[in-house]
MMTF fields as JSON, N, C-alpha, C and O atoms, coordinates in Angstrom:
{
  "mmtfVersion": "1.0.0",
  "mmtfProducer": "UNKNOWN",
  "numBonds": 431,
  "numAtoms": 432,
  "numGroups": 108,
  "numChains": 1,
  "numModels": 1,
  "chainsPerModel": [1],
  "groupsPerChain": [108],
  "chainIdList": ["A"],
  "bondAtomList": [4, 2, 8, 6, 12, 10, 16, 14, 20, 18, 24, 22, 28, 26, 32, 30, 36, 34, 40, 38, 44, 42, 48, 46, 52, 50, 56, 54, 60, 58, 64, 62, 68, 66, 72, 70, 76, 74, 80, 78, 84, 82, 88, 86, 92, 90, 96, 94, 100, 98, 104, 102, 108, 106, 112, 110, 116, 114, 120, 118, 124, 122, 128, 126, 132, 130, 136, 134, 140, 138, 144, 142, 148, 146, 152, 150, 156, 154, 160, 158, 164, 162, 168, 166, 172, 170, 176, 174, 180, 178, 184, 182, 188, 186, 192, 190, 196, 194, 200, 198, 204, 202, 208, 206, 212, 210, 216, 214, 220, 218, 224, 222, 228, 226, 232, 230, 236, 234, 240, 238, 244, 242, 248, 246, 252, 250, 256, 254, 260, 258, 264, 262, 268, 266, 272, 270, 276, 274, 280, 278, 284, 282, 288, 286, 292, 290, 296, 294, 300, 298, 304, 302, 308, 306, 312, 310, 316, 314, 320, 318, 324, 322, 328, 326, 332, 330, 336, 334, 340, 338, 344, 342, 348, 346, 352, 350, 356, 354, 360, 358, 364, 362, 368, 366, 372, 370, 376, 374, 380, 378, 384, 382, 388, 386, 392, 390, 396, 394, 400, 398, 404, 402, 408, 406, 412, 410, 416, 414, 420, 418, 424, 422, 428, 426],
  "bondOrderList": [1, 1, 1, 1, 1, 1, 1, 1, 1, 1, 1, 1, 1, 1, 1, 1, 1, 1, 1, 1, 1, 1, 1, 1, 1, 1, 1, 1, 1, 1, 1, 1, 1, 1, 1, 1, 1, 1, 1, 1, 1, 1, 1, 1, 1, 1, 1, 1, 1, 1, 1, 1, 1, 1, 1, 1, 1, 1, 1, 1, 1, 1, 1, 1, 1, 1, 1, 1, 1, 1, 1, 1, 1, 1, 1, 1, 1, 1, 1, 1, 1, 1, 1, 1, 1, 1, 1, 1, 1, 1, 1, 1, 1, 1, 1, 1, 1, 1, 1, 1, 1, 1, 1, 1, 1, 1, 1],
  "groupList": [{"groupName": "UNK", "atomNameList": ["N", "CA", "C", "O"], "elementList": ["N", "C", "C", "O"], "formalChargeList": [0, 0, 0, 0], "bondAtomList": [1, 0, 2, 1, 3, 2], "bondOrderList": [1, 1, 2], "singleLetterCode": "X", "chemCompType": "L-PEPTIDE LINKING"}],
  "groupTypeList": [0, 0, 0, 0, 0, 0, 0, 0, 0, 0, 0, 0, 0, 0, 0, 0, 0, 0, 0, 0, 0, 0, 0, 0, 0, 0, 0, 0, 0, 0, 0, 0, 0, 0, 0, 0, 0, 0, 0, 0, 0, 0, 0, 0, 0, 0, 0, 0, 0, 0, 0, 0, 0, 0, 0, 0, 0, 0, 0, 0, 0, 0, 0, 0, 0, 0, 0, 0, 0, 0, 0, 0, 0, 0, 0, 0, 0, 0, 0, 0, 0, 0, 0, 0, 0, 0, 0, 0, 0, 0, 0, 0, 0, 0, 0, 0, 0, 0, 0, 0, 0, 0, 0, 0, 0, 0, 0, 0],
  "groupIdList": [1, 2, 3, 4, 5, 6, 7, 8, 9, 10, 11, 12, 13, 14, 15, 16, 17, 18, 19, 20, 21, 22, 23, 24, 25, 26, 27, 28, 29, 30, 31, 32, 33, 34, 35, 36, 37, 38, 39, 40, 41, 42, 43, 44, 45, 46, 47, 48, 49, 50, 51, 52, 53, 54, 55, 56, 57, 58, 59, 60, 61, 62, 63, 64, 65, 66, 67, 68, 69, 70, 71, 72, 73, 74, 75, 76, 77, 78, 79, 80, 81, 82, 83, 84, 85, 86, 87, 88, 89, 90, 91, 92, 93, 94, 95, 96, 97, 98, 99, 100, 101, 102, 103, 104, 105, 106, 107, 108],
  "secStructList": [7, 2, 2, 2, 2, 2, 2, 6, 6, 6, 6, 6, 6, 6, 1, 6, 6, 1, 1, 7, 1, 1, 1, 7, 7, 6, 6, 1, 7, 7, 3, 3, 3, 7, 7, 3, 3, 3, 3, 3, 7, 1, 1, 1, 3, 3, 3, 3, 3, 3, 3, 3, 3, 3, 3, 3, 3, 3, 1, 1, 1, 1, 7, 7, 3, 3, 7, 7, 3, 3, 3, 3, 1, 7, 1, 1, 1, 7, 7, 7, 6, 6, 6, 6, 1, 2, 2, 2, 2, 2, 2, 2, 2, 2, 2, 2, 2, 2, 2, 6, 6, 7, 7, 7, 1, 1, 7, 7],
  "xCoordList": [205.769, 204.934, 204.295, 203.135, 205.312, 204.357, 203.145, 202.052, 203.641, 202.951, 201.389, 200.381, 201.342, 200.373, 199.601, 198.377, 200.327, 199.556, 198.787, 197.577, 199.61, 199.195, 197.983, 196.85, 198.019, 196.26, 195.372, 194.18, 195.704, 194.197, 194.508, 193.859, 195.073, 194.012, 193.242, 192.011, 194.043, 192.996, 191.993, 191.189, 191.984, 190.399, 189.571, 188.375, 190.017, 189.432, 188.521, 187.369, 189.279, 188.673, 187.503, 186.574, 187.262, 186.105, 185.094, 183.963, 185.158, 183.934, 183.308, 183.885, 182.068, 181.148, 182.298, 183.217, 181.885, 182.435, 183.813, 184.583, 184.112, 185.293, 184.72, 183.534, 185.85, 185.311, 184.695, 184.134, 184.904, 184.446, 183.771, 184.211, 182.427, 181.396, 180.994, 180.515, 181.027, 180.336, 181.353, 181.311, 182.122, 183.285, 183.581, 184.6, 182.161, 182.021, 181.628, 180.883, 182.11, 182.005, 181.294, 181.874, 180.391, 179.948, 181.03, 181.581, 181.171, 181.907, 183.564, 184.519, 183.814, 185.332, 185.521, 184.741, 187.171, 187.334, 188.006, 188.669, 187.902, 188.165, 189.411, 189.225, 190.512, 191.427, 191.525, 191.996, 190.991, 191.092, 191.798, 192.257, 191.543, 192.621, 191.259, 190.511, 191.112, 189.954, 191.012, 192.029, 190.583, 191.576, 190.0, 189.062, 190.131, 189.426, 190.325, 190.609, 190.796, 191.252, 191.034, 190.713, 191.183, 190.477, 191.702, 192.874, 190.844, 191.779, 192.14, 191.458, 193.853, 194.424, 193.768, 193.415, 193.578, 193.145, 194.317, 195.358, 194.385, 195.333, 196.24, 197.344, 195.886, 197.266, 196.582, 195.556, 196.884, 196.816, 195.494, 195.247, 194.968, 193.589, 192.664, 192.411, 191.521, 189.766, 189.221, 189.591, 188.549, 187.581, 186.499, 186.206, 185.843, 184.825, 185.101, 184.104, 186.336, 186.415, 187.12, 188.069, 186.711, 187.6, 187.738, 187.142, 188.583, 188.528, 188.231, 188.473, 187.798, 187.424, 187.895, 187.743, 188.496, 189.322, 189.778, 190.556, 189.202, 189.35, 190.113, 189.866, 191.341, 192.187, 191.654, 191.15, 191.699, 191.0, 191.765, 192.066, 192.095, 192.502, 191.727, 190.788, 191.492, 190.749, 191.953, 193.05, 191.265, 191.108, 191.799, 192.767, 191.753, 192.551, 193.916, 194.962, 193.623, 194.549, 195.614, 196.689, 195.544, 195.997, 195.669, 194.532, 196.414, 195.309, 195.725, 196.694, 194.753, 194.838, 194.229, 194.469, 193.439, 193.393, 193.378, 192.933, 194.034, 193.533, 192.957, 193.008, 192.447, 191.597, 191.102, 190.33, 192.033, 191.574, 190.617, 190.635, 189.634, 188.527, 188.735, 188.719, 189.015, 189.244, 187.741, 187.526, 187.135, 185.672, 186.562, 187.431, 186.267, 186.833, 185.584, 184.708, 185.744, 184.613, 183.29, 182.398, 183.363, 181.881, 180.801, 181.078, 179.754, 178.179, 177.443, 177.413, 176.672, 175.427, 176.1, 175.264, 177.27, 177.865, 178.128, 178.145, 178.552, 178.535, 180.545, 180.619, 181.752, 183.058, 183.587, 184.706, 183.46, 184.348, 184.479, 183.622, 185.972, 185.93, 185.687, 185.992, 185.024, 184.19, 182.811, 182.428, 182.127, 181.454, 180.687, 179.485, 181.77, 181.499, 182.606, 182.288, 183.575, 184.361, 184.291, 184.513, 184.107, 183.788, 182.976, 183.218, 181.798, 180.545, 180.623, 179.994, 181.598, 181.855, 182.973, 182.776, 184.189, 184.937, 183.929, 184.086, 183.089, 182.093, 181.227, 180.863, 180.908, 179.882, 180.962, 180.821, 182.191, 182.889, 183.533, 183.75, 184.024, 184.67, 183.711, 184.12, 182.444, 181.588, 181.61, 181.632, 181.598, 181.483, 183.109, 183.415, 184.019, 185.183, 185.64, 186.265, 185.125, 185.074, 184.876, 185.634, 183.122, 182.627, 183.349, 183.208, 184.037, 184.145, 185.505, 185.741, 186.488, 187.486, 187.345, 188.257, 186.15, 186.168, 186.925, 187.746, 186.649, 187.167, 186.957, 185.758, 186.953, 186.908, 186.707, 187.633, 185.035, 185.107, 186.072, 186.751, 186.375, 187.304, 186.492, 186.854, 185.683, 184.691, 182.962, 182.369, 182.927, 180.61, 180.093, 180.33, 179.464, 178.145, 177.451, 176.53],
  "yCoordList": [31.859, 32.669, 33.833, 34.186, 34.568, 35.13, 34.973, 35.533, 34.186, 33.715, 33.118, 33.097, 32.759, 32.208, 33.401, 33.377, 34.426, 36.007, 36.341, 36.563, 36.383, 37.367, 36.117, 36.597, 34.829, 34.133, 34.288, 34.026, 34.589, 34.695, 36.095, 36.53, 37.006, 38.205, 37.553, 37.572, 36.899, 37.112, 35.967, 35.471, 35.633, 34.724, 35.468, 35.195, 36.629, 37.852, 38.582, 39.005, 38.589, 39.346, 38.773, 39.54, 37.41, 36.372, 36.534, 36.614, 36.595, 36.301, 37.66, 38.706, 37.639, 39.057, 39.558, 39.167, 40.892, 42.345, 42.175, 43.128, 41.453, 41.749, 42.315, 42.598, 42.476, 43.103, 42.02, 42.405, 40.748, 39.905, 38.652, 37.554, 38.854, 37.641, 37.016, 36.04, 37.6, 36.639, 36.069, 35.53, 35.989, 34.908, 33.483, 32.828, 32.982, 31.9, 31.074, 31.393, 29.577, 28.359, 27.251, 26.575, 27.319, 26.244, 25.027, 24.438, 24.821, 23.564, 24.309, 23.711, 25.41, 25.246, 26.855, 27.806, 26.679, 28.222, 28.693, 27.986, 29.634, 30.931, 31.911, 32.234, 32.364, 33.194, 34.111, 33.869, 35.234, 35.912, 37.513, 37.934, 38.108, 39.754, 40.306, 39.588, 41.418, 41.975, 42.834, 43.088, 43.476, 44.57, 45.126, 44.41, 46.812, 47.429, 48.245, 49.012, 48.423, 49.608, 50.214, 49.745, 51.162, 52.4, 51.894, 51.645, 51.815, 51.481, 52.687, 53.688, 52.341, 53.526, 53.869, 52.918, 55.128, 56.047, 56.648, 56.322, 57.822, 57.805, 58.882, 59.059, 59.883, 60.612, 60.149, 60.751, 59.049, 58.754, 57.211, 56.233, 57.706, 56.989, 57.364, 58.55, 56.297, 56.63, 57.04, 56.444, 57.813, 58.261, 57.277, 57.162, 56.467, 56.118, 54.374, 53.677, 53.821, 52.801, 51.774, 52.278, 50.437, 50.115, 48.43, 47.974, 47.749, 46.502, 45.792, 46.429, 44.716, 44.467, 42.911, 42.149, 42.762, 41.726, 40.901, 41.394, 39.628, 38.766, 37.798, 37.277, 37.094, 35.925, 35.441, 36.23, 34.221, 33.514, 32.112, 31.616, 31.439, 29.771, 29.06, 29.673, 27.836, 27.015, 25.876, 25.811, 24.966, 25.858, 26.547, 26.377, 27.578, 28.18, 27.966, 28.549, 26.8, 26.306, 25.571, 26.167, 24.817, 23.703, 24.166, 23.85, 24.941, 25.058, 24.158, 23.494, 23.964, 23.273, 23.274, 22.469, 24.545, 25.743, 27.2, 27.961, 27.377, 29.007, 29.812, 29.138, 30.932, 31.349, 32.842, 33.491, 32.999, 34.813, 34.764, 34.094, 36.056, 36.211, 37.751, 38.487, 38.228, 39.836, 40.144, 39.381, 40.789, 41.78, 42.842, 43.416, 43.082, 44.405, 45.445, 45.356, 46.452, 47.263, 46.792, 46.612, 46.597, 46.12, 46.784, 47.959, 46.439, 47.592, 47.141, 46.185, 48.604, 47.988, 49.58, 50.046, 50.099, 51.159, 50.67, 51.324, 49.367, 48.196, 48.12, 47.544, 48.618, 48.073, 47.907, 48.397, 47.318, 46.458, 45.282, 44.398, 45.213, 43.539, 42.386, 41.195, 43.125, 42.535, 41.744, 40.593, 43.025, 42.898, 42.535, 42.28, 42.558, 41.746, 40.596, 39.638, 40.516, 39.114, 38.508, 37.332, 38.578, 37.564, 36.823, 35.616, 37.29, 36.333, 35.155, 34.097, 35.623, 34.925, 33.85, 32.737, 34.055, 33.466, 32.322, 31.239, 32.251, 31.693, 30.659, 29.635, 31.078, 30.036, 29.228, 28.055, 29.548, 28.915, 28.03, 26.924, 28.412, 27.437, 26.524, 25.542, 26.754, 25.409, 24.241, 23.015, 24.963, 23.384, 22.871, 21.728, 23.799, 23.208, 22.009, 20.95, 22.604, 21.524, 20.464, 19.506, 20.466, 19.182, 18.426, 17.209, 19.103, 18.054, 17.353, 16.147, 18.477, 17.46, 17.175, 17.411, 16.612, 15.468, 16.022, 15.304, 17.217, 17.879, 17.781, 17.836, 17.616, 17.241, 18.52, 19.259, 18.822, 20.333, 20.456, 19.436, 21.326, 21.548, 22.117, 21.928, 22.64, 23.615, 22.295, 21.375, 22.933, 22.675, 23.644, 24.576, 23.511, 25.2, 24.831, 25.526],
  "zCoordList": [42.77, 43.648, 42.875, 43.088, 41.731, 41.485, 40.548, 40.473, 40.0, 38.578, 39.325, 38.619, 40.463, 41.263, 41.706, 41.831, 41.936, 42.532, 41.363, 41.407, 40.129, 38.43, 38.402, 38.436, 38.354, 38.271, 39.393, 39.233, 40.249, 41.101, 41.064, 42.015, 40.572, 39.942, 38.896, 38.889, 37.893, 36.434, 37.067, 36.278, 38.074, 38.353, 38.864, 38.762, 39.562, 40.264, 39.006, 39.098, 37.981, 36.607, 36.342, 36.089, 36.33, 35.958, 36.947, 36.467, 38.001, 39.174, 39.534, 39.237, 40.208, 40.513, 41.001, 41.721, 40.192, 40.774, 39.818, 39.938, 39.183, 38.03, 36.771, 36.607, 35.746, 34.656, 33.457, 32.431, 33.785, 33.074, 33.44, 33.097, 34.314, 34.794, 34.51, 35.087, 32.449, 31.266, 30.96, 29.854, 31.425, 30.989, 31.603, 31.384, 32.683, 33.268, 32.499, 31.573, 32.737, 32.219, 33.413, 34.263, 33.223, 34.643, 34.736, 33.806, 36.204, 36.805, 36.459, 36.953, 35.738, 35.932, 36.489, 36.483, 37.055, 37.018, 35.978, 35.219, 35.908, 34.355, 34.98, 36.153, 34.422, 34.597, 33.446, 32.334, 33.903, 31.976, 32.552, 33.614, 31.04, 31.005, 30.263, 29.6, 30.446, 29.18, 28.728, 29.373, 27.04, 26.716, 25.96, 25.611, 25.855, 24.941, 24.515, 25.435, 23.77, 22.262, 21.217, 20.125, 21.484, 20.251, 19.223, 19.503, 17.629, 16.606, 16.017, 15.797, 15.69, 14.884, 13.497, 12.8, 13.048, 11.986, 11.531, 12.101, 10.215, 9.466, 10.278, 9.763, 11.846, 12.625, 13.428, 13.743, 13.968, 15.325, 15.527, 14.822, 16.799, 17.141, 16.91, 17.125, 16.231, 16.1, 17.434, 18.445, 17.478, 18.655, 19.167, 20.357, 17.991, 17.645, 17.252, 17.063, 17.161, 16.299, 17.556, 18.158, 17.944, 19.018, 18.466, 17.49, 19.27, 19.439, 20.528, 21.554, 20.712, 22.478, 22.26, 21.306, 23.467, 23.481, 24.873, 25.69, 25.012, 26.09, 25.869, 24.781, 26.698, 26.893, 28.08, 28.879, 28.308, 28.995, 28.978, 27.892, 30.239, 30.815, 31.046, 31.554, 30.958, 31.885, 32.011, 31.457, 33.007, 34.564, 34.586, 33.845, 35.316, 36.262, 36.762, 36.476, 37.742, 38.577, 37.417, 37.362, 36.825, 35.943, 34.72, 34.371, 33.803, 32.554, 32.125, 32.494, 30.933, 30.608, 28.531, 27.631, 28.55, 27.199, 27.327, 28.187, 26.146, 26.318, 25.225, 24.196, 25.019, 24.082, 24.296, 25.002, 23.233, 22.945, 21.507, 20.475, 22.156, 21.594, 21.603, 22.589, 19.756, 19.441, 18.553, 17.612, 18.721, 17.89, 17.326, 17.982, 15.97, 15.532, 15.299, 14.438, 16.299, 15.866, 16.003, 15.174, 17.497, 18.328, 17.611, 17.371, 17.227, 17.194, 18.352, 19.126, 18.066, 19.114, 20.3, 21.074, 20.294, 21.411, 22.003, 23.046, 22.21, 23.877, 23.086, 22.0, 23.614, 23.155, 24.092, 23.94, 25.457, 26.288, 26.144, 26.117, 26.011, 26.128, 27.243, 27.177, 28.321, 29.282, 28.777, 28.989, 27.896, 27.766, 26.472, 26.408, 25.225, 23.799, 23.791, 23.085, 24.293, 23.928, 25.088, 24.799, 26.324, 27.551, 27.287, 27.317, 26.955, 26.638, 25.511, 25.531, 24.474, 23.489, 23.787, 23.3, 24.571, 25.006, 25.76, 25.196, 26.7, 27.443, 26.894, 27.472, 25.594, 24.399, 24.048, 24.394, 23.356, 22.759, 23.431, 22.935, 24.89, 25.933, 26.513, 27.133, 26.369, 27.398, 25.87, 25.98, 24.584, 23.525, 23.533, 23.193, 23.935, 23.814, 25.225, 25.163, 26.221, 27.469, 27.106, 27.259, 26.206, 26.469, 25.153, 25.032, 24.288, 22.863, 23.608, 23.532, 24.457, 25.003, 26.275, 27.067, 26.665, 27.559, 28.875, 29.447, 29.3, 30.574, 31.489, 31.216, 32.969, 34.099, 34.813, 35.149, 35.101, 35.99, 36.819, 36.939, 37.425, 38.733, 39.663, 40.825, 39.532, 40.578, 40.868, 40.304, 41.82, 41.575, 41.731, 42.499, 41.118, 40.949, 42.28, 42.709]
}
């Protein structure tokens, strides 16, 4: 039961109004975590220096892969991992669907 509650949050994370929308894969559902972290410097944490970082299931319901996607030190000022490793998690999971022959679970 709970382990069923903790994924339909992280499917909650994937769909409008979560922190990670670019993390959709047409035809399946997505269960992901975003992380952003400021990287340690020589007393303590960088102000300025982060990592952005998405884990991600498919499906959902049944996984069936999973796949974390870490950026060290996003450019561009953009360091959520909503918003630099979701998208990437997203490219990389629709060629991984199709090379193994996956069976959507959803319809668009």
């Amino acid at each position: 039961e709970a382990a069923r509650s903790v994924r339909r949050m992280m499917e909650a994370v994937t769909q409008k109004g979560g922190t990670a929308p670019d993390a959709h894969v047409p035809g399946f559902s997505v269960a992901g975590k975003t992380g952003t972290v400021h990287k340690s410097g020589g007393r303590g944490y960088t102000l300025d220096r982060y990592r952005s970082l998405f884990v991600g299931i498919i499906p959902a319901d049944q996984p069936d892969m999973v796949m974390v996607i870490m950026v060290d030190e996003p450019s561009r000022g953009i360091y959520y991992g909503g918003k630099v490793a979701a998208p990437i998690f997203s490219e990389v999971m629709r060629q991984a669907v199709r090379l193994r022959n996956l069976v959507p679970d959803r319809s668009e």
